[in-house]
C-alpha positions in Angstrom: 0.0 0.0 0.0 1.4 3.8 -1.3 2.0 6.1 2.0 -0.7 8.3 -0.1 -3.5 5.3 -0.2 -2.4 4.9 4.1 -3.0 8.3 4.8 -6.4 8.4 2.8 -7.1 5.2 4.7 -6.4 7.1 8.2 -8.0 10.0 7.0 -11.4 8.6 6.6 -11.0 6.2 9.5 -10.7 9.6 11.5 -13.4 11.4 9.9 -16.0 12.2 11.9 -19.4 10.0 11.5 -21.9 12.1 9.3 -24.9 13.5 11.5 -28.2 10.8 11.3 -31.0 13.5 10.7 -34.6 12.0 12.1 -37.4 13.8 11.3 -41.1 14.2 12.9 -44.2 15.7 12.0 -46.0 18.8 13.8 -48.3 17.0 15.5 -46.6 15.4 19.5 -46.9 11.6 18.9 -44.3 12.1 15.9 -42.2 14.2 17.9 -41.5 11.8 20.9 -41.2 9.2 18.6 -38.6 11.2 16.8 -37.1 11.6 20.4 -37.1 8.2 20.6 -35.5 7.3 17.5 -32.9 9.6 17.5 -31.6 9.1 21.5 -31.2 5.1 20.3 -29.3 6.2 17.3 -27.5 8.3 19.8 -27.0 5.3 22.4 -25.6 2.8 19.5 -22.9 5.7 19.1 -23.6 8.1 16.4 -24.5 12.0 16.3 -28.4 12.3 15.5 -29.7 15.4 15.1 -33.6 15.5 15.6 -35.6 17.9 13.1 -39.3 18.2 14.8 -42.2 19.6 13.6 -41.1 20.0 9.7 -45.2 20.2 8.5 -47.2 17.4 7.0 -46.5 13.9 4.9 -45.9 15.5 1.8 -42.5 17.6 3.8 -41.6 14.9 5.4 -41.6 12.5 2.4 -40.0 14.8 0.0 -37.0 15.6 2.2 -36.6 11.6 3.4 -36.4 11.0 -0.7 -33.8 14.5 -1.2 -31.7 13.8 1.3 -32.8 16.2 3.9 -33.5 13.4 6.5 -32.2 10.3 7.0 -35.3 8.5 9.2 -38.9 9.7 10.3 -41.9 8.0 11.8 -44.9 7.1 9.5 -48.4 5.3 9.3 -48.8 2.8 7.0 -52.5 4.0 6.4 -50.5 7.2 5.1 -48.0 5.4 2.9 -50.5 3.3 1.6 -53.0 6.6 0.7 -50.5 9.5 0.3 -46.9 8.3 -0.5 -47.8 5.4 -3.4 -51.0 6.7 -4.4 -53.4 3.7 -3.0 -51.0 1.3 -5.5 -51.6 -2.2 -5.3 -48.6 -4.5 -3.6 -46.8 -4.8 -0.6 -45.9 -1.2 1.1 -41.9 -1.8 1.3 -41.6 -3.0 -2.1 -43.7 0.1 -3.7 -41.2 2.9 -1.0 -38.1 0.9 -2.1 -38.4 2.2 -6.0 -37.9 5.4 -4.0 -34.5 4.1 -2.3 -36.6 4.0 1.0 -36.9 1.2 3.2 -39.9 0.6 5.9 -39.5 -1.1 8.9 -41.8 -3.4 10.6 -44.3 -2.2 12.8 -43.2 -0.6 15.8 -46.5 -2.4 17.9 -49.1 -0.1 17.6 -51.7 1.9 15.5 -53.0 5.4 15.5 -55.9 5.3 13.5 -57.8 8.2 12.1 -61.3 8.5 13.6 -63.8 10.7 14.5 -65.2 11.9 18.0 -67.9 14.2 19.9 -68.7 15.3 23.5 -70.2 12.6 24.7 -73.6 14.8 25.3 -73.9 15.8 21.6 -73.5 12.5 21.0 -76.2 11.2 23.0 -78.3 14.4 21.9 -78.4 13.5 18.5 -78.2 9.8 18.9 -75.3 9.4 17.1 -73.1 6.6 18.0 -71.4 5.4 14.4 -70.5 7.9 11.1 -73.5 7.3 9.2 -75.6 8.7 12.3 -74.2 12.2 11.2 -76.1 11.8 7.4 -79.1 13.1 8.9 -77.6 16.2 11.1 -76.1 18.7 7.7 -76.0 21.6 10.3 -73.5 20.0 12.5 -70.0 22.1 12.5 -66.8 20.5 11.8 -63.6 20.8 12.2 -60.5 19.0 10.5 -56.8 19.3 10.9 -55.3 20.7 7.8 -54.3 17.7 6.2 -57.0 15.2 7.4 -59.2 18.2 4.4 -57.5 16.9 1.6 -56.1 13.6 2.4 -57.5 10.9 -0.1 -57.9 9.0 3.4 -59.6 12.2 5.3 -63.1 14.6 5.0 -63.1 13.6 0.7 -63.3 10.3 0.9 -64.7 10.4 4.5 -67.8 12.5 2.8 -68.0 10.8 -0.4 -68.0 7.1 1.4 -70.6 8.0 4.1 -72.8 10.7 2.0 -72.0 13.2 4.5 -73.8 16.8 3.5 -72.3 18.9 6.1 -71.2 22.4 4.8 -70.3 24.2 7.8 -66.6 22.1 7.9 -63.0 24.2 8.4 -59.8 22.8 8.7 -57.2 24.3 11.4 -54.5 23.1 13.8 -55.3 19.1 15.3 -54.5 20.6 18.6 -56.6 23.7 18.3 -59.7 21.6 17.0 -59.7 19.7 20.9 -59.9 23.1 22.6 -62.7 24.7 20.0 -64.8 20.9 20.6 -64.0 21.7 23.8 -65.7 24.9 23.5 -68.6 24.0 21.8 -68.1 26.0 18.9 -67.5 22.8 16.9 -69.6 19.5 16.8 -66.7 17.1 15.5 -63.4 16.7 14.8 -61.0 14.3 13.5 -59.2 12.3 16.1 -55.8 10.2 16.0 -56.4 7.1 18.2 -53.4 7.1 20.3 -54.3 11.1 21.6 -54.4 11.7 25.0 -57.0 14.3 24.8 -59.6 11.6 24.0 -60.3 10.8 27.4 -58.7 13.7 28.7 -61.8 15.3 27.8 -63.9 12.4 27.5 -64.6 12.1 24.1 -67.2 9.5 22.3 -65.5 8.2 19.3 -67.9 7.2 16.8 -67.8 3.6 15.4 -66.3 3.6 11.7 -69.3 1.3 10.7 -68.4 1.2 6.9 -64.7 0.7 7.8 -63.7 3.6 5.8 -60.2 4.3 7.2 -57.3 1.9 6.9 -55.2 0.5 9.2 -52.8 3.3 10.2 -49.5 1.2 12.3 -46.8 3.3 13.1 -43.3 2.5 11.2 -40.6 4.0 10.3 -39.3 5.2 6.8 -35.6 5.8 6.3 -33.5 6.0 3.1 -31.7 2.6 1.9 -28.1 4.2 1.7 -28.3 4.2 5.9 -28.0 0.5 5.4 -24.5 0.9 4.6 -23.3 4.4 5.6 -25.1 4.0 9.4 -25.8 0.2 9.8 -26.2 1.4 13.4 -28.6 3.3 13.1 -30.3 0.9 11.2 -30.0 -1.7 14.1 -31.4 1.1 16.3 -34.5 1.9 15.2 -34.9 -1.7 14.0 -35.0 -2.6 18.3 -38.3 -0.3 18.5 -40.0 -2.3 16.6 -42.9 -4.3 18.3 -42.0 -2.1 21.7 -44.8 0.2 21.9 -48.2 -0.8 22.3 -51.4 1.5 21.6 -52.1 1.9 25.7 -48.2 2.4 26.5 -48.4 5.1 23.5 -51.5 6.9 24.4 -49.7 7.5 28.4 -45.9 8.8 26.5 -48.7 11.2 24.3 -50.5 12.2 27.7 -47.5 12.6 30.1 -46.1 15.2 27.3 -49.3 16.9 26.4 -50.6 16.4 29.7 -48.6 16.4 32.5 -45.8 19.1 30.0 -43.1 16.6 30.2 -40.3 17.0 28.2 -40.3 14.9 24.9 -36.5 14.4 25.6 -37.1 13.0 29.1 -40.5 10.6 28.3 -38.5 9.2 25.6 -35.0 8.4 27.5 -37.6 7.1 30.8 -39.1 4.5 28.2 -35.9 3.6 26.5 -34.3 3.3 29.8 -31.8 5.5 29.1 -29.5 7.9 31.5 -30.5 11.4 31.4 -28.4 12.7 29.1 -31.3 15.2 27.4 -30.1 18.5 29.6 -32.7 20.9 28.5 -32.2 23.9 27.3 -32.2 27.3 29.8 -35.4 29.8 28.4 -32.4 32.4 27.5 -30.5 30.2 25.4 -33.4 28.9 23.3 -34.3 33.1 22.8 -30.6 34.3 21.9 -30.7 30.7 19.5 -34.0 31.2 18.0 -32.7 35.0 17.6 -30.3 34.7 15.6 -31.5 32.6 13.4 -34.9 34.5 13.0 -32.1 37.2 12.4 -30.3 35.5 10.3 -33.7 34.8 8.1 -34.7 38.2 8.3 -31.5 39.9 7.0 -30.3 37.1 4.8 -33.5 37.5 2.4 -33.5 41.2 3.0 -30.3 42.1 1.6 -30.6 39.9 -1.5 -34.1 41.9 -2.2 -32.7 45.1 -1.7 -30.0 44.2 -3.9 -32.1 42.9 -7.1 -35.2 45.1 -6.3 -33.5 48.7 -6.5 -31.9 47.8 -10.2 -35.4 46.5 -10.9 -37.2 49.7 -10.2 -34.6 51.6 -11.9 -35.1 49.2 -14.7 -39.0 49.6 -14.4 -38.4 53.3 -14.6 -36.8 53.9 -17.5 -38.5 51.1 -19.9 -42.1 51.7 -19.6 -42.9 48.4 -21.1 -40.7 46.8 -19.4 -41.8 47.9 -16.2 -45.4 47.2 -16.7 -43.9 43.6 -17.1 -41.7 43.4 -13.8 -44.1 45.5 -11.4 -46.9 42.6 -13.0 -44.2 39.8 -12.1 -43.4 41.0 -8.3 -47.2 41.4 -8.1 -48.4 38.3 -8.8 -45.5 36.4 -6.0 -47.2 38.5 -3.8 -50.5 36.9 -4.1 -49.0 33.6 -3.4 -49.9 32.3 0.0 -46.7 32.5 1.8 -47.6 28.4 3.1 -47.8 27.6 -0.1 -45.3 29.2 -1.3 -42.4 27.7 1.6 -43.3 24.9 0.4 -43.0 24.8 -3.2 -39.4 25.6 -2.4 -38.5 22.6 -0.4 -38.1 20.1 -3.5 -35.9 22.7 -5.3 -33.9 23.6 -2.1 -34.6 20.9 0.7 -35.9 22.0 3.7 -34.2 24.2 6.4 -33.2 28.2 5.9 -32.6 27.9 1.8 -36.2 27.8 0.9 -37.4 30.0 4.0 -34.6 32.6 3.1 -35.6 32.2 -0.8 -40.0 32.8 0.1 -39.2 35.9 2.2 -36.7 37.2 -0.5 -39.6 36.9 -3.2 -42.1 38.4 -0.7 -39.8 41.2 -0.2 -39.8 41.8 -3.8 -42.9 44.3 -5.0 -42.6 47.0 -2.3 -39.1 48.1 -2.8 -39.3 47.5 -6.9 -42.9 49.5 -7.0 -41.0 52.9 -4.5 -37.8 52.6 -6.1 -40.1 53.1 -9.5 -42.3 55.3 -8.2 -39.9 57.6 -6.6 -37.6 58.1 -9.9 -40.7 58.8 -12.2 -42.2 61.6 -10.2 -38.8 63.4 -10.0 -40.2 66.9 -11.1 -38.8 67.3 -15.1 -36.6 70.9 -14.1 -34.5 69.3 -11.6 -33.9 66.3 -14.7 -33.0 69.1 -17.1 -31.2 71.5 -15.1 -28.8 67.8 -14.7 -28.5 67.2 -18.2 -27.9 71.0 -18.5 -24.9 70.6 -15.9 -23.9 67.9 -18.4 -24.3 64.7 -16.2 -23.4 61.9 -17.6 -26.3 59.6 -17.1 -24.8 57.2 -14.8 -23.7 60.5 -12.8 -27.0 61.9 -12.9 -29.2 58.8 -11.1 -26.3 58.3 -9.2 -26.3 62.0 -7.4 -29.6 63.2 -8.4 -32.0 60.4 -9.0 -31.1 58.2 -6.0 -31.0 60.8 -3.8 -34.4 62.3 -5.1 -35.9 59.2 -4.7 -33.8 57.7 -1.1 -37.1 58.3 0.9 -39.7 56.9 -1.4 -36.9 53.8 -1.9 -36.8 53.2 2.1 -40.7 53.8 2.5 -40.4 50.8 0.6 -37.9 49.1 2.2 -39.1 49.5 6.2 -42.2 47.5 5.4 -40.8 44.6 3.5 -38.5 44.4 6.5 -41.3 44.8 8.9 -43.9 42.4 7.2 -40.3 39.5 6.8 -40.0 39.4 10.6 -43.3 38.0 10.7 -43.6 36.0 8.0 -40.1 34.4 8.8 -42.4 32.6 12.1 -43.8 30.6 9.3 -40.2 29.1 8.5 -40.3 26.5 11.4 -42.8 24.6 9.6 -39.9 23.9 7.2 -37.2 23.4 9.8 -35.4 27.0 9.6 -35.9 27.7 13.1 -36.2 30.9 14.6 -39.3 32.3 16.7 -41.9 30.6 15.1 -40.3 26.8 16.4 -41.7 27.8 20.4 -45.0 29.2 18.8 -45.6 25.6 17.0 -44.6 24.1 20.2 -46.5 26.3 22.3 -49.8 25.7 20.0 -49.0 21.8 20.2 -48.5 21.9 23.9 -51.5 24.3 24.7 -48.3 26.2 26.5 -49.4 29.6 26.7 -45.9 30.4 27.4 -43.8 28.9 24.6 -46.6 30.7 22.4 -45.2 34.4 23.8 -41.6 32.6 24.3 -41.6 33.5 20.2 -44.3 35.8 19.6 -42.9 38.5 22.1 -39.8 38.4 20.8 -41.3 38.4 16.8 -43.5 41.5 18.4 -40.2 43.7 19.6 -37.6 43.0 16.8 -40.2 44.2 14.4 -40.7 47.4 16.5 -36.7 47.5 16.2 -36.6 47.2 13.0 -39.0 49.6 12.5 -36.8 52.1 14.7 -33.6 51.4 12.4 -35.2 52.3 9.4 -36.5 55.5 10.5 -32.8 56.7 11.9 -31.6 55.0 8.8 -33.7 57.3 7.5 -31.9 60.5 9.1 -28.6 59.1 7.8 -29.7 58.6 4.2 -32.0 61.0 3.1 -30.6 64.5 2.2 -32.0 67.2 5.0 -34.2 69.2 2.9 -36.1 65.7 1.3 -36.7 65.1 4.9 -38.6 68.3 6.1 -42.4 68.7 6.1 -43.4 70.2 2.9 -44.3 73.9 4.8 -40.8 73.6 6.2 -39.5 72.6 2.9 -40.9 75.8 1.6 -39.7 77.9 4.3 -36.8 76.9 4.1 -36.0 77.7 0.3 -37.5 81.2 0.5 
């Protein structure tokens, strides 16, 4: 062997292990099962790094197939109805033609179903599905995905003949509290919940056996085979461990009792608590600066296209009609939507965060920056020409300056309006204040909720503040004085 193949050889048997990414879903039994997965790939001796609360199936999936993520829990109802399209053939074999493997099951299901208060229920007589044909005024409320899952309210409504108009989707964890309430009639409930008999809930008999069977397993990409065979042999010793009474106590000492997720899943896997959580001020200076980070990345890169694309706008006409039209219409794109569009052309994380708040950032500066050069009064263009400007010369110590006011007018609200859209970038794993306001909403922790929405409130203020001493710094004196002192001031 060459002294160059020996070192190579040392060098990569010194290498560091490459971080096992496990994902989860927003909702808590995929988060402590996430926990769980990633402390026993942790325990068999390899970095994990657990990325909770990413969105819905379709995230999840999409990023386990990229690359993104290297293991996350699933429901083989879910596979079966939203990953391979209801195909016929055995669930591994039709996830493997996506280099994805599926373990066995890990002992338990958590079936979709549906459930009332127990004295609506007995109200209306209703005590199976197909009770609820004959109540159309009854108010429902789905989770978000449960709306247009092939498995949830279309199929759900097409199989029973369901006529019930007055149906909304929103947050799983939000539709308990509004049951709760009274101002809904039904929701969608995932077996294992701890809410169900938290608030003593009638689930109502699937009579027509409309959903399927929904056991948990876990998905992870065939190249952890040989790159992490430990990891493999990790999540491989969950399987058959958990049981649908042992899960439905982990869901209710977390949502419950407000047990970590970190510590329920090291009690059950008998683990030494190595989970130190963090202190409140570290997770705010952490979920600062990368809300910061968010914020200023995308920011910049607007301000640095925008301004040449008002300038642009302003002196083509026709061109401009077709830019300002461009910028317009991202605007109208539901900033949801729009995150995550991104994720199969950038993964998930800060990329397509940074690249939706970039867009959104967009039609403001370019529509000021257009509008403040073409209502520059026409003397003040001659009298620069007349001076012999060249042009370059002329936007660059006329035109700009005219315009610096109408440019940051444009500016301070697409800075304003990114510091709370950037919340929405947790649902995509890019962190910053919006990760403790999903966790708060989750948790029904009114403090998490403020521990990122407080913070969100006051950097927008500060921003805010900046712009307008920015604003002092930029703007030539006499484009900053009230128009009657303006006046004054030139007689």
């Amino acid at each position: 062997m060459t002294a160059r193949a020996l070192c190579a050889l040392v060098l990569f048997a010194c290498a560091p292990a490459r971080e096992v990414r496990v994902g989860s879903k927003k909702f808590t039994e995929s988060v402590l099962l996430g926990e769980m997965l990633t402390q026993s790939v942790r325990a068999a001796g390899l970095p994990a790094l657990h990325r909770k609360e990413l969105g819905g199936t379709r995230v999840l999936w999409n990023a386990l197939v990229r690359g993104d993520i290297d293991l996350y829990p699933e429901y083989t109802g879910t596979i079966a109805d939203e990953i391979v399209g209801r195909k016929k053939g055995d669930l591994g074999a039709l996830v493997a033609a996506s280099g994805v493997r599926m373990s066995r099951s890990l002992g338990f299901a958590n079936t979709y179903a549906i459930g009332m208060r127990p004295q609506v229920a007995r109200r209306l007589g209703a005590a199976t599905i197909s009770d609820l044909r004959t109540h159309p005024e009854l108010r429902f409320g789905f989770s978000d995905e449960f709306m247009n899952r092939g498995d949830g309210w279309p199929g759900l409504r097409a199989r029973y003949g369901l006529r019930q108009t007055d149906v909304r989707g929103l947050d799983h964890d939000l539709a308990y509290r509004g049951l709760a309430a009274g101002a809904l009639d039904a929701i969608d409930l995932y077996s294992t919940d701890a809410e169900i008999r938290h608030y003593g809930l009638q689930v109502l008999a699937d009579d027509q056996h409309f959903f399927p069977d929904y056991q948990a397993v876990v998905l992870y990409r065939a190249d952890l085979e040989t790159r992490a065979p430990a990891a493999v042999r990790a999540l491989t010793a969950l399987e058959g461990r958990l049981d649908e009474v042992t899960m439905r106590s982990l869901n209710a000492r977390v949502k419950l009792d407000r047990v970590p997720e970190s510590r329920v899943a090291a009690e059950f896997l008998g683990l030494s608590a190595t989970t130190d959580e963090e202190r409140a001020s570290a997770r705010l200076l952490r979920h600062g600066r990368d809300h910061l980070a968010l914020v200023a990345v995308s920011l910049l890169a607007a301000i640095l296209l925008a301004i040449p694309l008002g300038i642009l706008a302003a002196r083509r006409p026709r061109a401009g009609q077709v830019i300002l039209a461009l910028v317009g219409v991202v605007q109208t794109i539901p900033s949801l939507a729009l995150l995550v569009f991104m994720i199969p052309l950038l993964g998930i994380g800060a990329p397509p965060a940074i690249l939706a708040l970039f867009l959104y950032s967009l039609l403001p500066i370019v529509r000021n920056t257009h509008a403040g050069l073409t209502e520059i009064p026409g003397p003040i263009l001659e009298s620069a020409d007349a001076l012999g400007l060249p042009r370059g010369a002329r936007l660059r110590l006329v035109e700009l300056p005219m315009a610096s006011r109408t440019i940051l007018a444009g500016i301070k609200p697409s800075a304003v309006n990114n510091v709370g859209t950037a919340t929405l970038g947790a649902l995509v794993g890019a962190g910053g204040y919006g990760q403790p306001i999903l966790t708060g909403i989750r948790l029904a922790d009114v403090g998490l909720i403020l521990e990122g929405a407080v913070p969100a409130a006051l950097l927008a203020l500060a921003v805010q503040w900046l712009f307008e001493l920015a604003e002092r710094a930029l703007v030539p004196r006499g484009l900053r004085l009230p128009p009657a002192e303006a006046q004054g001031s030139n007689r």
